[in-house]
C-alpha positions as CSV (number, residue, x, y, z in Angstrom):
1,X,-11.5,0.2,9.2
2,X,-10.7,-2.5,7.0
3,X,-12.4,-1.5,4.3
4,X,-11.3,1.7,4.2
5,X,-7.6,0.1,3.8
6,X,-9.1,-2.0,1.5
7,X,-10.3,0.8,-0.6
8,X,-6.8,2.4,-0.2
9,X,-4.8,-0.3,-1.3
10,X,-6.9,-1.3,-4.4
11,X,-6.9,2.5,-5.4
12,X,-3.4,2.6,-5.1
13,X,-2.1,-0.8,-6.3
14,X,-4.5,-1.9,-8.6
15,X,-2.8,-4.1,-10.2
16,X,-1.8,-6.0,-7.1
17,X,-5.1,-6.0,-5.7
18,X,-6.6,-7.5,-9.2
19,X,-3.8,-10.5,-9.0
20,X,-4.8,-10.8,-4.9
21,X,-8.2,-11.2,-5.7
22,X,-7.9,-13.9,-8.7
23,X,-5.8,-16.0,-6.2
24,X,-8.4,-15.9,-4.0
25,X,-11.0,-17.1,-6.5
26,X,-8.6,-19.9,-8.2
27,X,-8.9,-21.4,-4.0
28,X,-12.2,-20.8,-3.9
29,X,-13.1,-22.3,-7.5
30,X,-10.6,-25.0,-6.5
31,X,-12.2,-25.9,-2.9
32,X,-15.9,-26.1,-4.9
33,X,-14.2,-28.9,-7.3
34,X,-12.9,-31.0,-4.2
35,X,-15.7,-30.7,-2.8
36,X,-17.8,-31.6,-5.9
37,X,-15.5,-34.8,-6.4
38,X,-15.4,-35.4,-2.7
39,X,-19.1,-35.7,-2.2
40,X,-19.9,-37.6,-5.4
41,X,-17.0,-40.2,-4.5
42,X,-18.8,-40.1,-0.9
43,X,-22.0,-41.0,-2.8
44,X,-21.1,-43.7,-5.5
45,X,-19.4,-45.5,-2.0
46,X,-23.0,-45.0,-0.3
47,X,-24.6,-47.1,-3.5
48,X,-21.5,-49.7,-3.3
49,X,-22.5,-50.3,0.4
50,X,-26.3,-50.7,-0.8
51,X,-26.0,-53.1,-3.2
């Protein structure tokens, strides 16, 4: 069922569905990099604690 409304509303807003989805990468894209910085800040403060 959703993805036949899906399929509807990118075949009839096209436009609006190709904006929708690049939002939803830029939070995706954005979530890696936190998570990227998060885990490396994580790390150097595990070598602080070993030294």
């Amino acid at each position: 069922m959703i993805d036949n409304a899906i399929i509807f509303f990118s075949y009839k807003h096209p436009h609006l569905w190709l904006e929708i989805n690049e939002m939803i990468f830029d939070e995706i894209e954005d979530c890696k990099k936190k998570q990227k910085e998060k885990i490396y800040k994580n790390v150097q403060n595990l070598i602080k604690k070993i030294k």
